[in-house]
N, C-alpha and C positions, 0 to 999 in steps of 0.2 A: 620079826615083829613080836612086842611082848602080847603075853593071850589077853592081859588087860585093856590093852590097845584094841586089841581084834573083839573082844566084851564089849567094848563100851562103842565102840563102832556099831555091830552090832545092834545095841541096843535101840539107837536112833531110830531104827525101821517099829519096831514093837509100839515105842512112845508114839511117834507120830502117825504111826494108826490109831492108837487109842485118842490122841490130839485129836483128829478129823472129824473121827465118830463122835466124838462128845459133842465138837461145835456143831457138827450138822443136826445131831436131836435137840440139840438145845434151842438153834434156829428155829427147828419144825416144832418144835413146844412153845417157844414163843410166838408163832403167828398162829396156834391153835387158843392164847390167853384173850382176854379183854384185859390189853395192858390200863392200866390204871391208877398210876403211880403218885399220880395228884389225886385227892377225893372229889370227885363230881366232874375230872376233865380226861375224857378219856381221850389220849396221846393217837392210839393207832386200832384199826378195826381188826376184828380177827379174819384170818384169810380163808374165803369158801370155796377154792378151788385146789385146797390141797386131798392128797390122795391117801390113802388108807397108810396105815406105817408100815405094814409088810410090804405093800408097795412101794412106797417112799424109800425104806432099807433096800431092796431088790433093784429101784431104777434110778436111783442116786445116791445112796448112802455109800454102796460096794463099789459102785464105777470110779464114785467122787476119791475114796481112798487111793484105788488103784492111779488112778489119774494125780492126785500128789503126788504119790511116789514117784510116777514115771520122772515126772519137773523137779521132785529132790532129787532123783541119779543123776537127773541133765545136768544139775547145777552144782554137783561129786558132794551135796548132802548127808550120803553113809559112807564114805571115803574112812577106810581103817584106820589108814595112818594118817589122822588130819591132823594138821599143828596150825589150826588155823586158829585165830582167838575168839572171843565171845562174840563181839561188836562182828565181828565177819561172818559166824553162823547164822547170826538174828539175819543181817543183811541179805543172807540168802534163801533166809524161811519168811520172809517177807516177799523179797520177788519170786518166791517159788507159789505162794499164794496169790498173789497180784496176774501170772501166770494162767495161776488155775482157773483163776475167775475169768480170764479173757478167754483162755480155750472153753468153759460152761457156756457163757453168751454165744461163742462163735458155735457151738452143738447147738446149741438151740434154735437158733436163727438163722443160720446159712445153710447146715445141714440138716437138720429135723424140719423147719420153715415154721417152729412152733412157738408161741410165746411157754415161759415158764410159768410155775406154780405159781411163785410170787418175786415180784422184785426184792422187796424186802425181805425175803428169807432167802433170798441169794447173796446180798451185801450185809447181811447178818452173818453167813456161812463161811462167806470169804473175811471178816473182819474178824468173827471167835475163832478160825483157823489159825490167821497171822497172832492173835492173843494165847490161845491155848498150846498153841505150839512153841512160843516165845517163853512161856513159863515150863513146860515140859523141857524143852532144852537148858534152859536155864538150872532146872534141878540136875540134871545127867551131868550139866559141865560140872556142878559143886558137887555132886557126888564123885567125880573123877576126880576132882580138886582134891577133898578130904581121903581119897586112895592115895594119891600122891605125897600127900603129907605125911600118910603113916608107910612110905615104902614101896608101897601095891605099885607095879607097873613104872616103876621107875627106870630111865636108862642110864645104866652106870660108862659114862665115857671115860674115855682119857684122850689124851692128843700126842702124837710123837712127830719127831721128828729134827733136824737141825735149827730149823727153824723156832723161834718161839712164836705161840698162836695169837694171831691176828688179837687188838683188843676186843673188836666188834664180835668176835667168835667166844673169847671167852667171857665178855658180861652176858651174851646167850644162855650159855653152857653154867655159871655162876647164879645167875637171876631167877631161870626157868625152872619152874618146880619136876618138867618132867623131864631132867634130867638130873644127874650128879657127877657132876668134875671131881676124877679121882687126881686131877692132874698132869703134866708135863713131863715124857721122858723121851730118849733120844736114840735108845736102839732097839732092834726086835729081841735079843733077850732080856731086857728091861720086862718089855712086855710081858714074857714068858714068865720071868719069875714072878709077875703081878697076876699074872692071870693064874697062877698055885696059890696062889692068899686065897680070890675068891671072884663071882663073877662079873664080865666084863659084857659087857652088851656093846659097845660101839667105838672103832676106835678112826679118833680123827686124824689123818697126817697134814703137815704144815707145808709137806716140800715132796710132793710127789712127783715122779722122772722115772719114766717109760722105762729110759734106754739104763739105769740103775738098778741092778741086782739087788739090792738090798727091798727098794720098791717093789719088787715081785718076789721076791719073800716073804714080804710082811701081808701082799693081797693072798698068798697061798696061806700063809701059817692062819688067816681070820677066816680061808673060806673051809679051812680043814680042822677047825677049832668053832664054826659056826656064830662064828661074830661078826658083829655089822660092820663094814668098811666105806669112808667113805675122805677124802681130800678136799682139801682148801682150794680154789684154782688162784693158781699165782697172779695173773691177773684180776684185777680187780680187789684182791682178797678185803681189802680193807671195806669194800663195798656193795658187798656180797647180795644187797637188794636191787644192783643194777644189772644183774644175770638172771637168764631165764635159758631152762632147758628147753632142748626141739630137737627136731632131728630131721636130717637132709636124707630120706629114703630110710634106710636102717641105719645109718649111722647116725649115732646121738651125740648132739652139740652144747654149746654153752652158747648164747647169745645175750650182743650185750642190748641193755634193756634202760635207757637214759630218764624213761621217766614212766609213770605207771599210765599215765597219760597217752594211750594208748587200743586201739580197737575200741571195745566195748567203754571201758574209760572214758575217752574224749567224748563217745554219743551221750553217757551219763552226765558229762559236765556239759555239755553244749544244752541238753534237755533242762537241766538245772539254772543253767545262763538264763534261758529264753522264760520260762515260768519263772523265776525271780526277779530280771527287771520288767517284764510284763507289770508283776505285779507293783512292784516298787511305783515304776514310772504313774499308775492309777493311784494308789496311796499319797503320792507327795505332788500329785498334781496341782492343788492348791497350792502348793510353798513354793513351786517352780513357777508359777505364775506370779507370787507375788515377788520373789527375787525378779523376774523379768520385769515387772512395776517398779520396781526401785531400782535399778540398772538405767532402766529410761528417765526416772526424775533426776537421779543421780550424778547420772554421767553420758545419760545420751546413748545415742548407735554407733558403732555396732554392740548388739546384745553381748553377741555372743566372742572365741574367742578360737578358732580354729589351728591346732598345733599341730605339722606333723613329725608324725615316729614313726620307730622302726617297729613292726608289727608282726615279722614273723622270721627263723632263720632264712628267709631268703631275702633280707632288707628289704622290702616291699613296703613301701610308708602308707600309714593307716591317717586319715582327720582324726585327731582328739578333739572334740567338743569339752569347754570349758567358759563362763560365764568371763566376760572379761574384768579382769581386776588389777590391771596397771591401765595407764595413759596409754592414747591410739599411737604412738612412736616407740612404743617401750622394746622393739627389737633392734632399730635403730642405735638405741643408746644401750644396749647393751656391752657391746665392742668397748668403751668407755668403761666401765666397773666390772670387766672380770678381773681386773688384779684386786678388786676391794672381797673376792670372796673368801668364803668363809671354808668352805671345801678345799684344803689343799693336798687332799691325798687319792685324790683321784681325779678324772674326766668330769666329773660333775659340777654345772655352776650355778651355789646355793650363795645368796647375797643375804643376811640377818637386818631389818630394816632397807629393804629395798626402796631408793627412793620415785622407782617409778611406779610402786601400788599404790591405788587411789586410798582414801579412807571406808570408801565402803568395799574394793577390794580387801584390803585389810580382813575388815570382818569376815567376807565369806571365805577367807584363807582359814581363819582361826577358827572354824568350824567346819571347814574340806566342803562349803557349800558350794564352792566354784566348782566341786567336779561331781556335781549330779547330772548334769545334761549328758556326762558319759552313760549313763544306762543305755539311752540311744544305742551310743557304740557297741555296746553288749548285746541289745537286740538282735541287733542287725548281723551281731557275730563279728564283728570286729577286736572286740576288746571282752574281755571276761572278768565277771565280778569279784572274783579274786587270781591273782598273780602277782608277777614281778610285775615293778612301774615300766610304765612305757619309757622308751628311749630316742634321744635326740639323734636326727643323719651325725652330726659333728664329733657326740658323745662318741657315739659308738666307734665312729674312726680312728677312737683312739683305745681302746677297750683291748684286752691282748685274750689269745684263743680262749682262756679258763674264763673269762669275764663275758665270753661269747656263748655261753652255754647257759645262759637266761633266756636266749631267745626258742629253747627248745616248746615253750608254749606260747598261747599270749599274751599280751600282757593286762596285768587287771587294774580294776579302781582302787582297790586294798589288796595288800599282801601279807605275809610274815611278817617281811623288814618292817611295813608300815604301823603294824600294830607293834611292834616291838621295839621304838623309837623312833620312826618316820624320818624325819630332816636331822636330826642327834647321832644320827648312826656314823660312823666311819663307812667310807664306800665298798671296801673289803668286807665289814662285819654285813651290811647290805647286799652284796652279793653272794656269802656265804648262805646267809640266810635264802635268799628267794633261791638257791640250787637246793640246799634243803628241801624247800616244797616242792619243788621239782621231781624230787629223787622220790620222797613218801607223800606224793599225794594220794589225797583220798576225799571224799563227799564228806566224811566227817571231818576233818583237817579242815575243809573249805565253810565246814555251818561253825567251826570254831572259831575262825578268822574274821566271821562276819560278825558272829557277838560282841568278841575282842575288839573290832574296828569300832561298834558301838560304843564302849567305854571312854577308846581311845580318844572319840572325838569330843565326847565332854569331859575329857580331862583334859584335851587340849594339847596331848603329849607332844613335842616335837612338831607342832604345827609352825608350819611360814613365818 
């Protein structure tokens, strides 16, 4: 480990003490004010049960720090060797405050049986933490940044091997400011002579083999020379974010790891599902009633538009709910126009001018209104706000194993592919894509895709 690394690790604990303690007297100064921000409207009263500040520092201020900390270690918050990015630390000095506040209420009320000082300098407390600690961090990552920049703490690697290194491993090693690629060589006195130039901090091999003498030269010559060692695993290699270490007793494994979508993962996006179309479905309840008024002058019943798909890797068929917007026969006469599609490079049957959409199906295609009553789906945890599109019994039948690895989640209203060409796409450049989000999902990937889906629908991209 460079001492820089182990500095600036470090340093986390100091800041975010000094983080805590600010927002909690700031808290307590503010309910000791007559806020008064507007002249003559006073916002909020001063609070007359708070307690002296020797007391207040003595029975909150100390504990409340201590008790951060505990939920930053939980959540590896001073982790020395973090190489976690920015958007990852904020995410965690957020649920580490979010935390805090639900262990404060839970002291007070289930263990003490006592009300607090004040409500509002509790959700004062917990909101200048997540704020003051989000800028406290924010300055230590750009001061490690500008270390980085001039040399401080840098790891000088190089990579050997027969092999040459994975692309994905050297745009790492190339892009990452906290390292420096000295380069590719192919034997261990290669090494040697590189390491009499000058220092070597890390070296990565491409082609590691046990039962290979050379292999166990090179881990003795790094661990008798005090340089970091570390391999590519042959598998996977090109995919290196589909591996997660673990270990079976003592012995330590590589597992492989298909989508991040996973444990705690899945509970964050299924909590995201459920509070999104909650909300959605009360927002656009007006416009779903009036599409249902204009569906019945239109065209009559049935409203609605009942599809099923494959819903999970264990083909288990899910209802799509979809407003109907072809003719009541239009499955019927399918059979008849799939050689007129437009889709011929794949299992997909995409017809340009379908002549079984009505005129006012039309419209709600060219605006993806037909597929609001999916929220429902999502509610109910059927289908999720964002993923791969849902998939036909027939499609799928014909879909070969690499094309079966969408169904690792389920499937959503908008995707990648969707916002990134929708109905335009080639069904390979479509599949590619939704394994993409598959592989690097994340909450933020998923509020990006939603924006995205926004544009996409008034631009109209690639719609029906």
């Amino acid at each position: 480990m460079k001492k820089a690394e182990a500095v600036f690790g470090l340093l986390r604990i100091p800041v975010d003490i000094a983080a805590v303690c600010a927002a909690l007297l700031l808290a307590y100064r503010l309910r000791e004010l007559n806020i008064d921000l507007i002249p003559g409207l006073q916002l909020l009263e001063p609070a007359t049960t708070l307690p002296p500040l020797p007391v207040y520092m003595s029975t909150f201020v100390i504990p409340g720090i201590l008790g951060f900390l505990f939920f930053g270690a939980c959540l590896s918050m001073y982790a020395l060797l973090a190489t976690r990015s920015a958007w990852n630390e904020i995410g965690r000095l957020f649920i580490a405050s979010f935390l805090w506040l639900v262990a404060v209420i839970a002291w007070y009320f289930l263990v003490k049986k006592q009300l607090f000082y004040s409500r509002m300098l509790l959700m004062h407390s917990a909101f200048f933490i997540a704020m003051f600690g989000m800028i406290a961090r924010v300055s230590v990552l750009l001061l490690q940044r500008a270390c980085l920049h001039c040399g401080i703490g840098v790891r000088r690697t190089v990579s050997i091997g027969q092999q040459a290194l994975v692309k994905a491993a050297k745009n790492t090693l190339t892009q990452d400011i906290r390292y420096r690629y000295l380069g590719h060589i192919e034997t261990l006195a290669e090494l040697k002579a590189l390491r009499k130039e000058g220092v070597i901090d890390l070296v990565l091999q491409t082609d590691p083999d046990p039962k290979n003498a050379a292999t166990n030269a090179l881990i003795e010559y790094c661990r008798s020379e005090h340089i970091g060692y570390a391999f590519l695993p042959p598998v996977l290699a090109e995919n290196p974010h589909q591996l997660k270490t673990d270990r079976l007793g003592l012995v330590p494994v590589l597992a492989f790891a298909p989508t991040p979508l996973d444990g705690w993962g899945r509970v964050f996006k299924r909590l995201f599902d459920i509070v999104g179309s909650a909300l959605l479905i009360l927002l656009l309840l007006p416009l779903l009633c009036t599409l249902c008024t204009l569906c019945i002058f239109f065209q009559g019943f049935p409203l609605f538009y009942i599809s099923r798909r494959i819903g999970d890797p264990q083909r288990r068929t899910i209802p799509v709910i979809k407003f109907r917007t072809m003719v009541r026969d239009a499955d019927k006469k399918k059979a008849t126009l799939k050689e007129h599609s437009h889709r011929n490079d794949g299992p997909l049957f995409k017809m340009k001018n379908d002549p079984r959409v009505t005129p006012l199906g039309r419209f709600y295609r060219r605006f993806s209104l037909d597929e609001l009553p999916q929220l429902l789906n999502v509610f109910i945890g059927q289908m999720s706000l964002v993923g791969p599109r849902p998939h036909l019994p027939e499609e799928v039948d014909r879909y070969s194993s690499y094309e079966r690895r969408v169904f690792a989640v389920k499937p959503g209203i908008t995707g990648l592919a969707q916002v990134s060409g929708r109905s335009d796409l080639a069904f390979k450049e479509e599949v590619r894509l939704d394994l993409k989000y598959i592989e690097e999902w994340s909450l933020r990937i998923d509020l990006w895709i939603l924006w995205r889906t926004i544009f996409a629908v008034i631009r109209r991209s690639g719609a029906d």
